[in-house]
C-alpha positions as CSV (number, residue, x, y, z in Angstrom):
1,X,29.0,3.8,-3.5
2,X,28.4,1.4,-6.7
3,X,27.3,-1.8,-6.1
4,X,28.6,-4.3,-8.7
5,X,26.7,-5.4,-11.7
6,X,26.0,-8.8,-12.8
7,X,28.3,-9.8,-15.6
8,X,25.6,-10.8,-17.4
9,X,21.8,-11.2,-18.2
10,X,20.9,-14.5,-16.9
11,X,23.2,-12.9,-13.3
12,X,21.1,-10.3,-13.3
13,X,17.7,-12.5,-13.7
14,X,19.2,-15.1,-10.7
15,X,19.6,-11.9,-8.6
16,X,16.3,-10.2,-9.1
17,X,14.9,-14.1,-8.5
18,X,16.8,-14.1,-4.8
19,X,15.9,-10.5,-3.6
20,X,11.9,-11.3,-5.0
21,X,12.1,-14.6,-2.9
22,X,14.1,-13.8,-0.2
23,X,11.6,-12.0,1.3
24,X,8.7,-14.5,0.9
25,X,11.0,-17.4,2.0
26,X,11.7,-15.6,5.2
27,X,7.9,-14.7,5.6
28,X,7.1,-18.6,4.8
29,X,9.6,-20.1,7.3
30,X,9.0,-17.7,10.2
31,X,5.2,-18.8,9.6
32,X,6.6,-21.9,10.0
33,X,8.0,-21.8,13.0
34,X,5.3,-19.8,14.7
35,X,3.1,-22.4,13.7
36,X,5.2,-25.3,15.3
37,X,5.8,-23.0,18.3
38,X,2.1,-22.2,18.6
39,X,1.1,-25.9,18.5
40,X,3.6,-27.2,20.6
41,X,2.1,-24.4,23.2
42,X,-1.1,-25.3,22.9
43,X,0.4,-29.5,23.3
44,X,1.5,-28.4,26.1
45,X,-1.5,-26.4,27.4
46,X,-3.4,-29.3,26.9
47,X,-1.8,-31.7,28.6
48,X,-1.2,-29.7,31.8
49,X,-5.2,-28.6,31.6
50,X,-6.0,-32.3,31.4
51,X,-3.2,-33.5,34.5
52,X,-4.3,-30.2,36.5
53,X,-7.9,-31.3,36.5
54,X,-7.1,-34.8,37.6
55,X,-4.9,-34.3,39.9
56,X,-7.4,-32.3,41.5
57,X,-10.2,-34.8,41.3
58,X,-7.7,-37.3,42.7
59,X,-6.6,-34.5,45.5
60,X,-10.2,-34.4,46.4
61,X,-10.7,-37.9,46.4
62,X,-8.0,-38.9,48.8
63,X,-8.7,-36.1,51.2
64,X,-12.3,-37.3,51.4
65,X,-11.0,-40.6,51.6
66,X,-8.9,-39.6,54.9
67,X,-11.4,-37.6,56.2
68,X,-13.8,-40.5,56.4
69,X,-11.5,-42.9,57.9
70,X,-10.5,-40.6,60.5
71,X,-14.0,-40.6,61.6
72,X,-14.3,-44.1,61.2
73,X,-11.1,-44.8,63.5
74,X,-12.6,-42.2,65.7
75,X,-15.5,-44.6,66.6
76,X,-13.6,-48.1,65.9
77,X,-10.1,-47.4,67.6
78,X,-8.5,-50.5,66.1
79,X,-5.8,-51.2,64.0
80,X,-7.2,-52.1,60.9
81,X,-8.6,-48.4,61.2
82,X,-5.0,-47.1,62.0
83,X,-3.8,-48.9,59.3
84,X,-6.4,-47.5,56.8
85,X,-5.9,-43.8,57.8
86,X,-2.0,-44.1,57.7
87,X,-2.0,-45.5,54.4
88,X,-4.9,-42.4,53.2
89,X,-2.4,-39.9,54.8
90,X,0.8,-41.5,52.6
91,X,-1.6,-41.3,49.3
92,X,-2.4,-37.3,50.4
93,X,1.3,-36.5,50.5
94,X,2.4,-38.6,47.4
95,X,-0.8,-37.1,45.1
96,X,0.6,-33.2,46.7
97,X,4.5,-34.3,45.9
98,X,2.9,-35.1,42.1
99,X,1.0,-31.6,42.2
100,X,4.3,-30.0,42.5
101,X,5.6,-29.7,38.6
102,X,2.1,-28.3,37.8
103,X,2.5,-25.2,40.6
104,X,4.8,-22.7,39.6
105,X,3.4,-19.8,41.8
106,X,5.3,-19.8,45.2
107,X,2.8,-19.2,47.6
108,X,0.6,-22.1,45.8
109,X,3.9,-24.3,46.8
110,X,3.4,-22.8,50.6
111,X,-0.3,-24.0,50.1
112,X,0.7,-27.3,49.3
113,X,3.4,-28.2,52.0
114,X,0.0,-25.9,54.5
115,X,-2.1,-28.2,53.5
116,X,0.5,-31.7,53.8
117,X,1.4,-30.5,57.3
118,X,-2.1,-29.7,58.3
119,X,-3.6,-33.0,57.8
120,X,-0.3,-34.4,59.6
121,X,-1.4,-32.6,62.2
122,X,-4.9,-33.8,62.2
123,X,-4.0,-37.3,61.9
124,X,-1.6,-37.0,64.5
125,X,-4.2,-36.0,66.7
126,X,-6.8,-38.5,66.2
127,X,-4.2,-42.0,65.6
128,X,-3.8,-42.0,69.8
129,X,-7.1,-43.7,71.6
130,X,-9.5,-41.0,71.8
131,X,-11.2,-41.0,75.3
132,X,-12.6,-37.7,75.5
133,X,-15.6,-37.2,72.6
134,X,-14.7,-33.5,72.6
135,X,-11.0,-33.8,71.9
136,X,-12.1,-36.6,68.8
137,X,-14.3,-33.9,67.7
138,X,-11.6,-31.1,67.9
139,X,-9.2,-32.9,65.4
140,X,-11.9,-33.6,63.4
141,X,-13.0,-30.5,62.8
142,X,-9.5,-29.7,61.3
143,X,-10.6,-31.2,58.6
144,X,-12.6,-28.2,57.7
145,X,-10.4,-25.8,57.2
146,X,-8.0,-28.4,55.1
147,X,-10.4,-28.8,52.9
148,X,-10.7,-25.1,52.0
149,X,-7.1,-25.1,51.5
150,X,-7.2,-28.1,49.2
151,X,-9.9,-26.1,47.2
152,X,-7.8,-23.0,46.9
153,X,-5.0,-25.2,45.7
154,X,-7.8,-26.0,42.9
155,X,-8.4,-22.6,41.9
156,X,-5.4,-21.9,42.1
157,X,-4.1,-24.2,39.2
158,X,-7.1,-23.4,37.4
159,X,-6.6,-20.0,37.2
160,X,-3.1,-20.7,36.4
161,X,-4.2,-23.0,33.1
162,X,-6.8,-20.4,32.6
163,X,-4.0,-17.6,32.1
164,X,-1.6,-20.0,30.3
165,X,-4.4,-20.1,28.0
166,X,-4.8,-16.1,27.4
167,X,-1.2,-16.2,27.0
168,X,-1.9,-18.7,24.2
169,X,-4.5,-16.8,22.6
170,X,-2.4,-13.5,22.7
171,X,0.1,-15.4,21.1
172,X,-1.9,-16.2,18.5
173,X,-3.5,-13.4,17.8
174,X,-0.2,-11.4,17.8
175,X,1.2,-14.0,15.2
176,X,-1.8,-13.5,12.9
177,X,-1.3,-9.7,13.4
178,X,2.2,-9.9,12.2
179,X,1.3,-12.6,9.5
180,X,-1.1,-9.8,8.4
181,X,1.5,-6.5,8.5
182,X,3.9,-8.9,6.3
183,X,1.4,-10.0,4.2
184,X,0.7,-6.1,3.6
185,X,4.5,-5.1,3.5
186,X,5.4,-8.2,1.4
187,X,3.0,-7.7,-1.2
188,X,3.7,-4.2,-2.6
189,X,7.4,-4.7,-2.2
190,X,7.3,-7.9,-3.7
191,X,5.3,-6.3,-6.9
192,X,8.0,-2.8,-6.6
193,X,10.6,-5.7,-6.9
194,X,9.3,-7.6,-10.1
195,X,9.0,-4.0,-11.6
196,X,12.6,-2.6,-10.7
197,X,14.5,-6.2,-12.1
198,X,12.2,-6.4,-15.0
199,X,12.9,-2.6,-15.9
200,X,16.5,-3.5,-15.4
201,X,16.3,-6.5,-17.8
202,X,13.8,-4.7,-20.6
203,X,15.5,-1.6,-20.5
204,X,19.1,-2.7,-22.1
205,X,16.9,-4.5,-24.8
206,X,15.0,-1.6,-25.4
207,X,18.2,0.0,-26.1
208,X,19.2,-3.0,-28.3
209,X,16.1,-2.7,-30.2
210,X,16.1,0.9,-31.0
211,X,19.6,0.7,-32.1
212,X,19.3,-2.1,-34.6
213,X,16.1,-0.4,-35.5
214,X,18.3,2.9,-35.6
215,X,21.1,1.0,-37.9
216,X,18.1,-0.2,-40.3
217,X,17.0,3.3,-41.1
218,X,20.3,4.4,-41.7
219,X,20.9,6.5,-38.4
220,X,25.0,6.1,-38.1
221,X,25.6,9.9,-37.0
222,X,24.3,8.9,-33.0
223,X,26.7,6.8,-30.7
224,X,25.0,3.5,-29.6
225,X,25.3,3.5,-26.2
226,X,23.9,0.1,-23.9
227,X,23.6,0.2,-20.0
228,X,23.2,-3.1,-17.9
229,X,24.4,-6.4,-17.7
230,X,28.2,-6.6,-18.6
231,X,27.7,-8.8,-21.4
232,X,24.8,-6.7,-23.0
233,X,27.2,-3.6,-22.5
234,X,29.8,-5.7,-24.5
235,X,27.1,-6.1,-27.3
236,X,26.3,-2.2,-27.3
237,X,30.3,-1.8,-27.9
238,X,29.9,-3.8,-31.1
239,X,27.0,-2.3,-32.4
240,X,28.1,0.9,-32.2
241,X,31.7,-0.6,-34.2
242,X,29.0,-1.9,-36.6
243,X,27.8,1.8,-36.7
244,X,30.7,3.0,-37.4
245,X,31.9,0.1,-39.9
246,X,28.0,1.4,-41.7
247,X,29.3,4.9,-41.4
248,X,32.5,4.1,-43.2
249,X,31.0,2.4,-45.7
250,X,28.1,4.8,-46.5
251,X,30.7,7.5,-47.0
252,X,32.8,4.8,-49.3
253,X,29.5,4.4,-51.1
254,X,29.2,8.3,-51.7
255,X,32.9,8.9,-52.1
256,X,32.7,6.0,-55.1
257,X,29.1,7.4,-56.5
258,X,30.7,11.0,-56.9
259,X,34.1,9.7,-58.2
260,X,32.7,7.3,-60.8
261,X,30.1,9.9,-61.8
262,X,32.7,12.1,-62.8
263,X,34.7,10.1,-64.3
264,X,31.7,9.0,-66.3
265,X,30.9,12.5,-67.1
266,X,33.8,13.7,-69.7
267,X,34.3,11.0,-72.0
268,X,30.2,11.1,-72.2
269,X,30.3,14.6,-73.3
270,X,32.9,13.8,-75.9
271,X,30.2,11.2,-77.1
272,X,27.1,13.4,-76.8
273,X,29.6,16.4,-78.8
274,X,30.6,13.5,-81.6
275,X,27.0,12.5,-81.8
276,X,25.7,16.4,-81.8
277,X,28.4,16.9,-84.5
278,X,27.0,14.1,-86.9
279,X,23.6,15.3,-86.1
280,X,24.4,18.6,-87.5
281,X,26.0,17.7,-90.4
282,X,29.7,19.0,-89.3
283,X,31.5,16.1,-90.0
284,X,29.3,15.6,-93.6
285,X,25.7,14.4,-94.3
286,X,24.9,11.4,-93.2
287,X,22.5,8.6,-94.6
288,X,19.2,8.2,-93.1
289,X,20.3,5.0,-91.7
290,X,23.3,6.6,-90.3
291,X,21.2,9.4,-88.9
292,X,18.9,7.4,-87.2
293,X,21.7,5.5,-85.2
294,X,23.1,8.7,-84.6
295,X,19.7,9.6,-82.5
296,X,19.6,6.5,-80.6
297,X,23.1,7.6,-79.7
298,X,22.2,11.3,-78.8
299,X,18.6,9.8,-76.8
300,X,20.9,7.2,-74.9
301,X,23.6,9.3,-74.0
302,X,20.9,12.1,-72.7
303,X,19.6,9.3,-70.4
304,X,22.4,8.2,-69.4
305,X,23.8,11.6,-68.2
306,X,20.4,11.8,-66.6
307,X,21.3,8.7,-64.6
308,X,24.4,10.2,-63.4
309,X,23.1,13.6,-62.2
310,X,20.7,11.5,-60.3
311,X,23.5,9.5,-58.6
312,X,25.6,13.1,-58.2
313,X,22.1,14.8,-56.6
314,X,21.3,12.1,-54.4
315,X,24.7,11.3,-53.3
316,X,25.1,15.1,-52.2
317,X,21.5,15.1,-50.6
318,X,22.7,12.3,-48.4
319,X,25.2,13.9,-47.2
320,X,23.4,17.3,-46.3
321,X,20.8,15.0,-44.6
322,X,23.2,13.5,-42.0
323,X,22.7,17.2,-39.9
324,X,19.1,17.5,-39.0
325,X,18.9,21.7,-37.7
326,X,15.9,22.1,-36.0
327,X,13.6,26.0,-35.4
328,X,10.4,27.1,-35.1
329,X,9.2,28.8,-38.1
330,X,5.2,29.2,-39.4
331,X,4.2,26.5,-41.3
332,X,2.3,28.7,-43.6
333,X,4.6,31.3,-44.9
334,X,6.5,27.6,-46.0
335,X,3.9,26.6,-47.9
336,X,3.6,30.1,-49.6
337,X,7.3,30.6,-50.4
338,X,7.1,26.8,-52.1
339,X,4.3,27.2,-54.1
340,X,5.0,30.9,-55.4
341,X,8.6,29.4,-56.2
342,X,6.4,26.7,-58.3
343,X,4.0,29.1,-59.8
344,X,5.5,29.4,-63.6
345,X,4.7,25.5,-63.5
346,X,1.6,25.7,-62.1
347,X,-0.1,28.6,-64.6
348,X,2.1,26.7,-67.6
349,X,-0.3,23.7,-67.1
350,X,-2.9,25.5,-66.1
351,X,-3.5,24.1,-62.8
352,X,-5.6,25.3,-60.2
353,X,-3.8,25.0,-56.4
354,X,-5.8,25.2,-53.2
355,X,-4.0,25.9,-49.9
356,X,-5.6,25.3,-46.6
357,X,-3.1,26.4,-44.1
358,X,-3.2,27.9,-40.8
359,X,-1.0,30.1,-39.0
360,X,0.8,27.3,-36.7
361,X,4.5,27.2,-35.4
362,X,6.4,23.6,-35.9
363,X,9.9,23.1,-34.7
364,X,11.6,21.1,-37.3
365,X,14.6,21.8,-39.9
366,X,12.7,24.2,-42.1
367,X,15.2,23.1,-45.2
368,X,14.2,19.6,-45.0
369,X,10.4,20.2,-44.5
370,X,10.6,22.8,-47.5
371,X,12.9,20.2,-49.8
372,X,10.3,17.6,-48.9
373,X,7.2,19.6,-49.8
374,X,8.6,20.9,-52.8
375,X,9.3,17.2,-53.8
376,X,5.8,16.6,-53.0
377,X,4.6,19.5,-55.4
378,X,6.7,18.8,-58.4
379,X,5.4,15.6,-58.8
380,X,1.7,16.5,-58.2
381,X,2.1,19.8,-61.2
382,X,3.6,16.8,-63.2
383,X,1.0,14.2,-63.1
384,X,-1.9,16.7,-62.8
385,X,-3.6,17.1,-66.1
386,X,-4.8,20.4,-67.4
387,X,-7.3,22.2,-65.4
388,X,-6.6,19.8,-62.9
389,X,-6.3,20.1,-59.2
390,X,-3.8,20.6,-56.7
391,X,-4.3,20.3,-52.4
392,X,-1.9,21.6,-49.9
393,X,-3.8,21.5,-46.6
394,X,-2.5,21.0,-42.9
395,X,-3.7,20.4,-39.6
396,X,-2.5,20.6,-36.0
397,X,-2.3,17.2,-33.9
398,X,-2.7,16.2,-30.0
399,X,1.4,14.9,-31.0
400,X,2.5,16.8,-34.1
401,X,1.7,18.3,-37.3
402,X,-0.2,16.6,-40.6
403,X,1.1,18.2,-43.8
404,X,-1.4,16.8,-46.9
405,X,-0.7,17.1,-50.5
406,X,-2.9,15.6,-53.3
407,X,-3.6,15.7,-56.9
408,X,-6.5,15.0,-59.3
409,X,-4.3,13.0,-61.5
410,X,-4.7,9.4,-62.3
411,X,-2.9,8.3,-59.3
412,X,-0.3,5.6,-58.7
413,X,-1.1,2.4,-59.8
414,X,-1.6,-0.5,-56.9
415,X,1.6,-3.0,-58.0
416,X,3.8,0.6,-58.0
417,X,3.1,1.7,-54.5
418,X,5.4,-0.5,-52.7
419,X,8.2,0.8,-54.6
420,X,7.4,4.8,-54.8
421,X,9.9,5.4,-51.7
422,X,12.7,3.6,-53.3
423,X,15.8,6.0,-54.6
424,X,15.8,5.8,-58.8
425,X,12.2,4.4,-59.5
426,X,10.0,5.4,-61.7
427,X,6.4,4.5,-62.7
428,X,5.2,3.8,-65.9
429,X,2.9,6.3,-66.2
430,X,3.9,9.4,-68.5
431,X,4.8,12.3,-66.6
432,X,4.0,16.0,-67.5
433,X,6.0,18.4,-68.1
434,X,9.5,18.6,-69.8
435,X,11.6,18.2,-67.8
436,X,11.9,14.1,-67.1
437,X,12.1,12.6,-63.3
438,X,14.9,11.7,-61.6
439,X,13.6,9.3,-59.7
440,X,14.5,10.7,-56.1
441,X,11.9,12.9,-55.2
442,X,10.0,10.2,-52.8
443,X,13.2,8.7,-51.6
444,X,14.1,12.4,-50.7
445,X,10.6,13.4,-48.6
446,X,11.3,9.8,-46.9
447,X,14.5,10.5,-45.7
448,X,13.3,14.3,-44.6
449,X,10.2,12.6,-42.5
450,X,12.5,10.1,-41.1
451,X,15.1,12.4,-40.0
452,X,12.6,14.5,-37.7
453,X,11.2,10.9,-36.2
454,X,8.1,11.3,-38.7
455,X,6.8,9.6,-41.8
456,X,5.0,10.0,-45.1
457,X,2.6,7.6,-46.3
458,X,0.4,7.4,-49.6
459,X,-3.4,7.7,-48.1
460,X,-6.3,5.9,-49.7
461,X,-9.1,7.6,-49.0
462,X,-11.1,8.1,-51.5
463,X,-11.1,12.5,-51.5
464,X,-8.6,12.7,-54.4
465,X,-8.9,10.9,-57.8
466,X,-4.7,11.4,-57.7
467,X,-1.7,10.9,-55.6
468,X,-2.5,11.6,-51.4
469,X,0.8,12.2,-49.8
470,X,0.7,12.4,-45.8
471,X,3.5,14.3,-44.0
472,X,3.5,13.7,-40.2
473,X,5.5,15.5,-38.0
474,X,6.0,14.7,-34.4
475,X,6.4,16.7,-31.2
476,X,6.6,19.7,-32.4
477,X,5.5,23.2,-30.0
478,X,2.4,25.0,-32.0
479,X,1.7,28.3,-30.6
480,X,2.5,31.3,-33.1
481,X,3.8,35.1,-31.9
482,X,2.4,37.5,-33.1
483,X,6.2,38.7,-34.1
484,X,6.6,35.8,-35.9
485,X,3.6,35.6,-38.1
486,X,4.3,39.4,-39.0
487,X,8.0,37.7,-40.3
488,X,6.7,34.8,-41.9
């Protein structure tokens, strides 16, 4: 079953708002209402405590009361005495009739209408003139066992408030108990809650963000994919056509580099054959003046078809770096096969090399790693003077691999450094060597590092007097086989 999505981000933030509230709204309101019910309880308990007890004193009171007219009507026999006890007797039934809401127990309602009868029956006995002392006495002593029954009727009601009021406490005690169990369940889901909505809402900006920050290093060859909210779905969709509109135009940028460069290329090799022509003298001896245009035209035509075999060799390593082929090879039979392809250059300038490599495994695309170092090397052999230094060392990392390569050359100058990664520039400095720069090399080990997720950096730390190029390469596994180092 899929539940439906919000159709957008602020839906999504009102929804994961309800469900995280819901909860604690239903938590506060029950509270609520067991708090009203609680005190209206104990209202209630109150009140009848306070009636029970006087209703009781006042049950007391008028029994007393009869009981000491009685006697007094036993001795006066008159009718002011009569009148007395009748009107004690009315006051004893109207105070039981009032009793009666407060005694819920049925055989506290037969102890009532006992006790209402009994003294009707002991009145009844002692309102006729009394001759005989012994019958007077008899009724009297009914008197006795009413009083007993009113004082079980007593009890009775006070044990009655007296469990109304462990009902009360229960109550409360079960209310806190459950106050306490939602407290405990409400908290932790409440916190799982915030954490589920707020990975919903980060994660499809997450996405956003490594996309845009995909597009800005150039990565068009992955699909840009958003999941979430409809409306942050619909804004994946157009940054993966923006992909592909980058794409297009990064192949219409290559397409036009290679095209124009070759149609550059012939009529400048009819100029650099007209201008080698003069030079030699082919065409007839030329003037001094003549000759020494004719050099600026030979020297500007050999840059400028340097310029566009750097536009042909970068446009064709762009291409080859779109595919990123990854294996596990030993880092150090790399290094070897680079630097013995580099040797000629290396004893031609008489430079001394120093390799501090170990026999790890890294799982990377071993082209790009080797075009990268090589880069690396070329540029340290051409800026090393003679007798001069150069350190290829590596190390393996908690989360990669650090590949180092320095130089005891004069370094690059402070105001250059932000610009050595940029494709076609060139320092000031005068390179060794004869063959000139092209400009690429950095731009080249950039693009290599960034392809595998890594980077290269220019380290200042004060070992080298040169250059101090830093290769890192992430994730990658680092155990070697035996079989392997034997191939490497």
């Amino acid at each position: 079953m899929r539940f439906p999505r919000p159709r957008s981000l602020n839906g999504l933030i009102l929804v994961g708002l309800g469900l995280v509230a819901a909860p604690l709204l239903l938590a506060v309101v029950w509270a609520l209402f067991s708090l009203d019910r609680l005190a209206t309880q104990s209202e209630e308990l109150m009140i009848t405590g306070v009636t029970a007890a006087e209703q009781n004193r006042l049950l007391l009171e008028h029994l007393g009361s009869l009981e000491r007219i009685a006697r007094q009507h036993v001795v006066l026999q008159n009718n002011d005495s009569r009148e007395l006890l009748e009107q004690d007797l009315v006051r004893l039934r109207e105070q039981l009739q009032a009793m009666a809401p407060l005694i819920v127990q049925a055989d506290s309602l037969a102890l009532a209408a006992d006790i209402s009868s009994s003294a009707d029956k002991a009145i009844s006995a002692i309102l006729p003139k009394q001759d005989d002392a012994a019958l007077a006495d008899k009724a009297l002593s009914q008197f006795g066992p009413l009083r007993q029954n009113v004082n079980r009727l007593t009890n009775v009601l006070s044990t009655q408030i007296q469990r109304e009021l462990n009902d009360l406490q229960a109550n409360i005690q079960r209310a806190q108990q459950i106050s306490a169990w939602q407290t405990a369940l409400l908290v932790p889901g409440t916190i799982i809650l915030v954490l589920f909505f707020t990975l919903l809402v980060t994660r499809p900006i997450r996405q956003i963000d490594e996309a845009i920050d995909q597009l800005g290093q150039s990565g068009f060859s992955q699909p840009i994919e958003i999941s979430g909210p409809t409306d942050l779905e619909k804004l994946g969709h157009q940054l993966d056509w923006l992909r592909l509109r980058l794409l297009e135009l990064a192949q219409e940028k290559n397409r036009f580099l290679r095209h124009m460069s070759h149609e550059l290329k012939t009529p400048l090799a009819n100029i650099r054959e007209g201008t080698e022509l003069l030079l030699d003298g082919t065409v007839g001896e030329l003037q001094e003046p003549q000759r020494e245009v004719t050099g600026i035209l030979r020297s500007n035509g050999l840059k400028l078809q340097q310029l566009i075999e750097n536009l042909l060799s970068f446009s064709a390593w762009q291409t080859r770096n779109e595919v990123l082929t990854r294996t596990d090879f030993p880092i150090r039979a790399l290094v070897l096969a680079v630097t013995t392809a580099q040797q000629l250059a290396l004893q031609a300038a008489k430079i001394n090399l120093e390799v501090d490599i170990k026999d790890n495994v890294i799982n990377a695309d071993r082209d790009k790693i080797r075009t990268a170092l090589d880069n690396l090397l070329s540029n340290a052999v051409k800026f090393t003077p003679e007798n001069g230094t150069v350190t290829i060392r590596g190390q393996r990392l908690d989360d990669g691999y650090l590949l180092e390569v320095a130089d005891s050359g004069p370094g690059i100058p402070a105001d250059e450094q932000p610009r050595i990664f940029e494709a076609f520039f060139q320092g000031k400095r005068e390179q060794g060597g004869q063959v000139a720069g092209t400009g690429i090399g950095l731009s080249v080990v950039l693009e290599c590092m960034q392809a595998h997720d890594g980077n290269v950096e220019l380290a200042d730390t004060g070992e080298f007097t040169g250059a101090h190029f830093r290769l890192f390469i992430p994730q990658q596994r680092m155990e070697l086989s035996p079989r392997m180092a034997a191939n490497g």
